[in-house]
ZADO-1210 file (C-alpha; in nm, 4 decimals, padded with zeros to 6 digits):
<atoms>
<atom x="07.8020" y="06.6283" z="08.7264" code="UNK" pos="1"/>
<atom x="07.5641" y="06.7345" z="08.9978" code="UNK" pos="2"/>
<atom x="07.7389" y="06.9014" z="09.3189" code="UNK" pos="3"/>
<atom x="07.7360" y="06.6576" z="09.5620" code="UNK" pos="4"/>
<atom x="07.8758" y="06.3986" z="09.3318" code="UNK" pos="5"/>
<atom x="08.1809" y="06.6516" z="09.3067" code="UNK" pos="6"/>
<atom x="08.4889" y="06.5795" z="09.6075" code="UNK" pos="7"/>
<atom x="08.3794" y="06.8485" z="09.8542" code="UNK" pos="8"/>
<atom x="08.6829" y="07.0529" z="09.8800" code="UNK" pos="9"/>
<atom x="08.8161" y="07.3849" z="10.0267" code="UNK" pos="10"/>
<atom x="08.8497" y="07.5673" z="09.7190" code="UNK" pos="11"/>
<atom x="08.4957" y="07.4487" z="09.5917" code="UNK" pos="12"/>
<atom x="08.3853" y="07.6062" z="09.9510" code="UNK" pos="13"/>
<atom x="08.5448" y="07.8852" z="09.8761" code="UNK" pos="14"/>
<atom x="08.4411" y="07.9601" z="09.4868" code="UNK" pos="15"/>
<atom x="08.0588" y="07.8997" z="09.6432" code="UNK" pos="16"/>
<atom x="08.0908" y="08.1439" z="09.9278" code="UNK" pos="17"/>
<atom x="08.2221" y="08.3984" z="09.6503" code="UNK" pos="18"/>
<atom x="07.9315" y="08.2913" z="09.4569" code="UNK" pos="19"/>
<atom x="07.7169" y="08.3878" z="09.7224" code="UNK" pos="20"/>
<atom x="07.8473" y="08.6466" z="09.9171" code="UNK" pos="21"/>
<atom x="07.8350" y="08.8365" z="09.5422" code="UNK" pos="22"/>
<atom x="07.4249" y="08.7390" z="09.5306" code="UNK" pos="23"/>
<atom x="07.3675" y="08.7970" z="09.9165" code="UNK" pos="24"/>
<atom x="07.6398" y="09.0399" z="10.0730" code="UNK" pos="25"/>
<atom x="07.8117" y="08.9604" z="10.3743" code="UNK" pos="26"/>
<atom x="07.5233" y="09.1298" z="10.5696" code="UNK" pos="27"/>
<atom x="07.2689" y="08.8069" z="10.4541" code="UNK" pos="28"/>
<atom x="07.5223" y="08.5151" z="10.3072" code="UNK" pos="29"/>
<atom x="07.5292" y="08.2460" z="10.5937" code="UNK" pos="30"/>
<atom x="07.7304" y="07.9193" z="10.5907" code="UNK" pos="31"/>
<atom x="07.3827" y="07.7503" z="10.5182" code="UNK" pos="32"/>
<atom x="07.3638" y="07.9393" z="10.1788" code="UNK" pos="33"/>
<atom x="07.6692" y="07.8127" z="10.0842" code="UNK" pos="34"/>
<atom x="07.5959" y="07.4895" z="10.1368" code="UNK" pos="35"/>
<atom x="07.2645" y="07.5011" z="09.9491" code="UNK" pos="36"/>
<atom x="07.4703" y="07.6142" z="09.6641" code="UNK" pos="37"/>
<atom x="07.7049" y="07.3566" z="09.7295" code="UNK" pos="38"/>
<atom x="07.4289" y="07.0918" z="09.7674" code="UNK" pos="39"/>
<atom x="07.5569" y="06.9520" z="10.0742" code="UNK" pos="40"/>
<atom x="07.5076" y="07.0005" z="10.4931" code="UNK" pos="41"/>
<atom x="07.6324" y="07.2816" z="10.6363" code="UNK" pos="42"/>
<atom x="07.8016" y="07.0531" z="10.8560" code="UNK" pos="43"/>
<atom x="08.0366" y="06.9659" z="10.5649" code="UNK" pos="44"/>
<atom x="08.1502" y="07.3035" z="10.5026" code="UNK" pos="45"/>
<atom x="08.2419" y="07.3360" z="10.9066" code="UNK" pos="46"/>
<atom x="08.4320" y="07.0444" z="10.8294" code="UNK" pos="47"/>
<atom x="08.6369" y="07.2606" z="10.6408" code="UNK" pos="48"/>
<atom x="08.6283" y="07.6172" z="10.7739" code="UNK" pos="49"/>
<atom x="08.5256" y="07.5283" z="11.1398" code="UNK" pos="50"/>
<atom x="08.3606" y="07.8826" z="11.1988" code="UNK" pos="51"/>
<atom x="08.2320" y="08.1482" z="10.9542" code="UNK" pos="52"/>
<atom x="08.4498" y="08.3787" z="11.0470" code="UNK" pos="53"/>
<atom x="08.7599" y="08.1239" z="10.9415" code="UNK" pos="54"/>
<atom x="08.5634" y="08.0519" z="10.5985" code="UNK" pos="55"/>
<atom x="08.5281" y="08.4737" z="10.5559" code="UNK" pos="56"/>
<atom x="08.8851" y="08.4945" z="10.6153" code="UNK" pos="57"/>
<atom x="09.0158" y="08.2273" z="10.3691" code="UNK" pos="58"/>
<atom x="08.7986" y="08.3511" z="10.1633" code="UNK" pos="59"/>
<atom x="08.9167" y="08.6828" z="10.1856" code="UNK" pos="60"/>
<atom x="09.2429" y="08.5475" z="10.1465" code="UNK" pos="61"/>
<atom x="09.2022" y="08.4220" z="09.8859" code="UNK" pos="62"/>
<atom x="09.0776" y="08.6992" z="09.6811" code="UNK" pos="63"/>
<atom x="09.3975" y="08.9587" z="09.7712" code="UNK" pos="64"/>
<atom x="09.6464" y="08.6456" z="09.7026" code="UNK" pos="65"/>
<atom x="09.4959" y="08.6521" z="09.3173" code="UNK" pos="66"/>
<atom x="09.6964" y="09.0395" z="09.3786" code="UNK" pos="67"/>
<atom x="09.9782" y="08.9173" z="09.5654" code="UNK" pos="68"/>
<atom x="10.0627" y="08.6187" z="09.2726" code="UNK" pos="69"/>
<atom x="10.0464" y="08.8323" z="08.9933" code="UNK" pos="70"/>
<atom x="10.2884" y="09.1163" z="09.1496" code="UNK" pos="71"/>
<atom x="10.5178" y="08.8182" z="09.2697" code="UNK" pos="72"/>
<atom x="10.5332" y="08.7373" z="08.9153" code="UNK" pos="73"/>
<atom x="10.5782" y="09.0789" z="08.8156" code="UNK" pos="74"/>
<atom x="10.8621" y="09.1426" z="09.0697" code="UNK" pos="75"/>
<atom x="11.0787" y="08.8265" z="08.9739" code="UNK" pos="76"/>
<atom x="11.1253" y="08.9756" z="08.6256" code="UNK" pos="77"/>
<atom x="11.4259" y="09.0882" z="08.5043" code="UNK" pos="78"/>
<atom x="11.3997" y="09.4454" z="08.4507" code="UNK" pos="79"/>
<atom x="11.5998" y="09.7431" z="08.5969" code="UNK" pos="80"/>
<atom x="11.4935" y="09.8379" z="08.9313" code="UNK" pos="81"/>
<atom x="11.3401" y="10.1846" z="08.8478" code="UNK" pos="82"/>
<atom x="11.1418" y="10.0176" z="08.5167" code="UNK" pos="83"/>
<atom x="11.0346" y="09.7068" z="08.7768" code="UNK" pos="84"/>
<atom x="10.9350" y="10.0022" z="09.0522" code="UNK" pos="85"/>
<atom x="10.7369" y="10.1600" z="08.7890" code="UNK" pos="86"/>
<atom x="10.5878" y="09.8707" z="08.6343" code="UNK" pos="87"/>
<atom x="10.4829" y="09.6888" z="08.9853" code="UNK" pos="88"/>
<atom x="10.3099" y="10.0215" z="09.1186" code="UNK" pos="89"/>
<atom x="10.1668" y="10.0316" z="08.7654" code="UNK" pos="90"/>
<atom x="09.9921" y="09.6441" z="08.8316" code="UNK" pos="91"/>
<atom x="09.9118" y="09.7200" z="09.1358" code="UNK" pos="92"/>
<atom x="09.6692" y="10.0299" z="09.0714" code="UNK" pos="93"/>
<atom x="09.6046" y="09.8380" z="08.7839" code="UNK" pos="94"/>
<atom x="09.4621" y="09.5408" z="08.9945" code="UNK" pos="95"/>
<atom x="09.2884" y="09.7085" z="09.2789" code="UNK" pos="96"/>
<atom x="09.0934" y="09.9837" z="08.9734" code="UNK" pos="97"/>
<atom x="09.0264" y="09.6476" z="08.7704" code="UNK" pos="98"/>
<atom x="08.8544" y="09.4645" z="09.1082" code="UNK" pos="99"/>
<atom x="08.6743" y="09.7448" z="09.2083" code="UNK" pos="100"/>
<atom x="08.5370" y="09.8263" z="08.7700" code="UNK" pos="101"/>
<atom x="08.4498" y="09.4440" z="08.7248" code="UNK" pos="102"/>
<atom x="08.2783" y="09.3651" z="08.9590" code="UNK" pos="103"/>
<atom x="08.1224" y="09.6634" z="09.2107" code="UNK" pos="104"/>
<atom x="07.9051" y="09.4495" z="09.4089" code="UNK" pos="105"/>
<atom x="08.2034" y="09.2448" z="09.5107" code="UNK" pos="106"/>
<atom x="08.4411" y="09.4737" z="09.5341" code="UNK" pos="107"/>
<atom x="08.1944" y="09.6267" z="09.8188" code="UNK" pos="108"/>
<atom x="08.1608" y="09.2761" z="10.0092" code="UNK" pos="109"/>
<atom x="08.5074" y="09.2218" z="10.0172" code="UNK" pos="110"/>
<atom x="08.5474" y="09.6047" z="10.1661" code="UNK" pos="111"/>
<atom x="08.3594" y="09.4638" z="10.4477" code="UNK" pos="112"/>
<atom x="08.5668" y="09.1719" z="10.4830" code="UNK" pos="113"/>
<atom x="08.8602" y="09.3128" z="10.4522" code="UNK" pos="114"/>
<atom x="08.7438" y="09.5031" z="10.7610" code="UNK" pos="115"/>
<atom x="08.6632" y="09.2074" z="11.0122" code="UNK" pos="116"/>
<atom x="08.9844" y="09.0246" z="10.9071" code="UNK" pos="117"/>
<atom x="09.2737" y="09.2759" z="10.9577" code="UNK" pos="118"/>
<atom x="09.5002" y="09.0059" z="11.0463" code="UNK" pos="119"/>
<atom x="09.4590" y="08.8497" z="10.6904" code="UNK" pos="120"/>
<atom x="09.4923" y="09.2203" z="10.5212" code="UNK" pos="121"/>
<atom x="09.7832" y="09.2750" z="10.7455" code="UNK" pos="122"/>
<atom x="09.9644" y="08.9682" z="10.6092" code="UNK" pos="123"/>
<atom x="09.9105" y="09.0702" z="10.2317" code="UNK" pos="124"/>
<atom x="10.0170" y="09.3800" z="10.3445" code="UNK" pos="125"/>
<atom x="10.3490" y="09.2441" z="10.4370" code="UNK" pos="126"/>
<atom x="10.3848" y="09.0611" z="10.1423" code="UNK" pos="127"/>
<atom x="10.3337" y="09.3345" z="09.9099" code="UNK" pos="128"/>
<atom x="10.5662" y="09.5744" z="10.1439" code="UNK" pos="129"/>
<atom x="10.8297" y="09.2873" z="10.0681" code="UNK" pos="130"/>
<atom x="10.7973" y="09.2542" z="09.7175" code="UNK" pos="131"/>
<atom x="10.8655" y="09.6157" z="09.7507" code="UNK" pos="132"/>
<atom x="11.1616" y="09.6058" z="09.9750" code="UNK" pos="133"/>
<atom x="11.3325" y="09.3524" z="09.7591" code="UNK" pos="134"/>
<atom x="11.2960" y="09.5961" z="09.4182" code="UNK" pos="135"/>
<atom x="11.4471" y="09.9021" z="09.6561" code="UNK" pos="136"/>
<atom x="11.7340" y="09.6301" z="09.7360" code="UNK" pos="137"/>
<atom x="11.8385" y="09.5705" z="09.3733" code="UNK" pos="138"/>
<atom x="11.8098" y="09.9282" z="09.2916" code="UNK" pos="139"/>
<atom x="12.0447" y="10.0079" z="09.5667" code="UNK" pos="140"/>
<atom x="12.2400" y="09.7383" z="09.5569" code="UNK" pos="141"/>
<atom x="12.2698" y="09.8455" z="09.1653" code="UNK" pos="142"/>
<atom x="12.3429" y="10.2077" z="09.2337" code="UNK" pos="143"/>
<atom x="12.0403" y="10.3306" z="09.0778" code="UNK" pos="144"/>
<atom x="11.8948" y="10.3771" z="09.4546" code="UNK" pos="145"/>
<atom x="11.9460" y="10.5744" z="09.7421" code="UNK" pos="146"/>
<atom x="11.8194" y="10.4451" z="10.0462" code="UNK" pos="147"/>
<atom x="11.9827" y="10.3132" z="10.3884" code="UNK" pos="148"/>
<atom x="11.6923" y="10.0745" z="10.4920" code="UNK" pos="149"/>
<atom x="11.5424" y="09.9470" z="10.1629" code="UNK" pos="150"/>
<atom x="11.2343" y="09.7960" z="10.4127" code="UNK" pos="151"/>
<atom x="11.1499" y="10.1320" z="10.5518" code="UNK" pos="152"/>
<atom x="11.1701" y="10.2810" z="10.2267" code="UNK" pos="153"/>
<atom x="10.9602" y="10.0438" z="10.0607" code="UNK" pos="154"/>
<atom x="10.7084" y="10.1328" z="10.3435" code="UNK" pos="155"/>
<atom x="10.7463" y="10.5006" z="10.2794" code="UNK" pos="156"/>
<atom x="10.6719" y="10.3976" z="09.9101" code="UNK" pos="157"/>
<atom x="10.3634" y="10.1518" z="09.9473" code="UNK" pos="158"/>
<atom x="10.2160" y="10.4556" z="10.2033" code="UNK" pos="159"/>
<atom x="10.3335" y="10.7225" z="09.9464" code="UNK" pos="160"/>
<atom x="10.1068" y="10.5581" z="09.6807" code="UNK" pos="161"/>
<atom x="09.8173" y="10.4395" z="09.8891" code="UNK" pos="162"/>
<atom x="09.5602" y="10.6026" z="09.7038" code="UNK" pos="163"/>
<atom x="09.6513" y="10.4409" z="09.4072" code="UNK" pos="164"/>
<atom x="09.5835" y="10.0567" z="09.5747" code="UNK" pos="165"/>
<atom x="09.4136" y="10.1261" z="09.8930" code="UNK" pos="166"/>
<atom x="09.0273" y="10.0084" z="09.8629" code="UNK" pos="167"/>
<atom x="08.9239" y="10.3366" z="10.0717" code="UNK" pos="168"/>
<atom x="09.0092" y="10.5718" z="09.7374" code="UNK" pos="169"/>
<atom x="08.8100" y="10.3473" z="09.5007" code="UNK" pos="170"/>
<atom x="08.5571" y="10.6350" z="09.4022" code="UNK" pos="171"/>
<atom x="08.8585" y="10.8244" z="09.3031" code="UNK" pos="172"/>
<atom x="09.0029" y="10.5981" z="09.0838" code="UNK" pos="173"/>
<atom x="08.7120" y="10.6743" z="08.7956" code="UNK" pos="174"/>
<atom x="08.8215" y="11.0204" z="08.8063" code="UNK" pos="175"/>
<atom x="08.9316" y="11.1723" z="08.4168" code="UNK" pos="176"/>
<atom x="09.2383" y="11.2420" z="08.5564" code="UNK" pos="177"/>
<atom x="09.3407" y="10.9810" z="08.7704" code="UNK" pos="178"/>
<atom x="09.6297" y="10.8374" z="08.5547" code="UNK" pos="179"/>
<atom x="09.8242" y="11.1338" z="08.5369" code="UNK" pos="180"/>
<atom x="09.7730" y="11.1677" z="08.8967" code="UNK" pos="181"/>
<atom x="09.9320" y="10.8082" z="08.9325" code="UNK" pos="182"/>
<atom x="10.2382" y="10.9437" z="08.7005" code="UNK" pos="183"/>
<atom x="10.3047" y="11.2396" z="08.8980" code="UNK" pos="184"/>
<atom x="10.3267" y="11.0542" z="09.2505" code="UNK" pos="185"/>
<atom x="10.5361" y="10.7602" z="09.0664" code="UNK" pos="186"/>
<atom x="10.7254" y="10.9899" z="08.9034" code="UNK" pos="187"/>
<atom x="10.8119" y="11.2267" z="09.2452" code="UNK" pos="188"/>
<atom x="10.8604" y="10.8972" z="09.4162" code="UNK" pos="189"/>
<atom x="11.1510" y="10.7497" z="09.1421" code="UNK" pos="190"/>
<atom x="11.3063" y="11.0815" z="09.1502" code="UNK" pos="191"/>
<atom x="11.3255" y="11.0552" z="09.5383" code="UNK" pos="192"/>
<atom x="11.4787" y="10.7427" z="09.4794" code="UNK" pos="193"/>
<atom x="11.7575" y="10.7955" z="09.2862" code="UNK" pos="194"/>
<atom x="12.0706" y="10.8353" z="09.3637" code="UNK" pos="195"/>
<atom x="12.1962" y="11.0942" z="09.0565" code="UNK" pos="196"/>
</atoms>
């Protein structure tokens, strides 16, 4: 099937820009590149995402709610809350060290769009804060927790492992060492947690 006889659809827009933000960068990739890729007008894909900065965003989107799904998953299992603490930090490192390995060139792009769409960052942000929050809740709602505000905690927590998920530490994450550095913090920041 050629592209244009394809339905012309956001989420075709958005696997193209991907596509060509990876060949291009953001620096070069313009709305008429996607297009071309696409096979159609660029006025077709402002149909969609009315600016480029709206079609950078979504797209952006996009790529830290594949994250956001998978630790969803993850934090709806049933698992005590210090094993489901563990095991979400674990996938999270896990995620960010896997998109930044795979696939470098991306990873970089997206660095820059990450940057021009703090609002969108912000947001998954909040989500993973409150995937967070609600495994501090059962813990203390269990016992196994000590906290008095299971949302600031979960802040302390997300902050207390930043270089573990935040993009900015990406060259550290190849270092030999690295996962024992992940245990120790995890393992300080349990031990903080708990209320014997």
């Amino acid at each position: 099937m050629s592209p244009t006889s394809e339905t012309l659809t956001a989420e075709r827009i958005l696997e193209a820009t991907e596509e060509v933000l990876r060949r291009h960068g953001p620096a070069k990739a313009t709305v008429v590149d996607v297009a071309r890729a696409l096979g159609v007008s660029h006025g077709s894909v402002y149909r969609h995402f009315r600016t480029k900065a709206v079609l950078r965003g979504a797209v952006t989107k996009r790529w830290l709610d594949r994250t956001t799904a998978d630790l969803t998953a993850l934090a709806a299992e049933d698992h005590g809350p210090e094993d489901l603490l563990r095991a979400w930090l674990a996938a999270l490192f896990e995620a960010k060290r896997r998109k930044a390995g795979d696939d470098p060139e991306l990873f970089a792009t997206y660095q820059v769009l990450t940057e021009e769409n703090g609002e969108v960052v912000g947001a998954h942000i909040a989500d993973l804060t409150d995937q967070l929050t609600q495994i501090v809740r059962t813990g203390v709602d269990s016992g196994e927790f000590a906290a008095t505000d299971p949302a600031a905690t979960a802040r302390a927590v997300f902050h207390a492992t930043a270089r573990f998920h935040d993009p900015a530490y990406a060259p550290a994450w190849r270092q030999p060492d690295i996962e024992a550095q992940f245990e120790a913090v995890v393992e300080l920041v349990v031990r903080g947690l708990r209320t014997r």
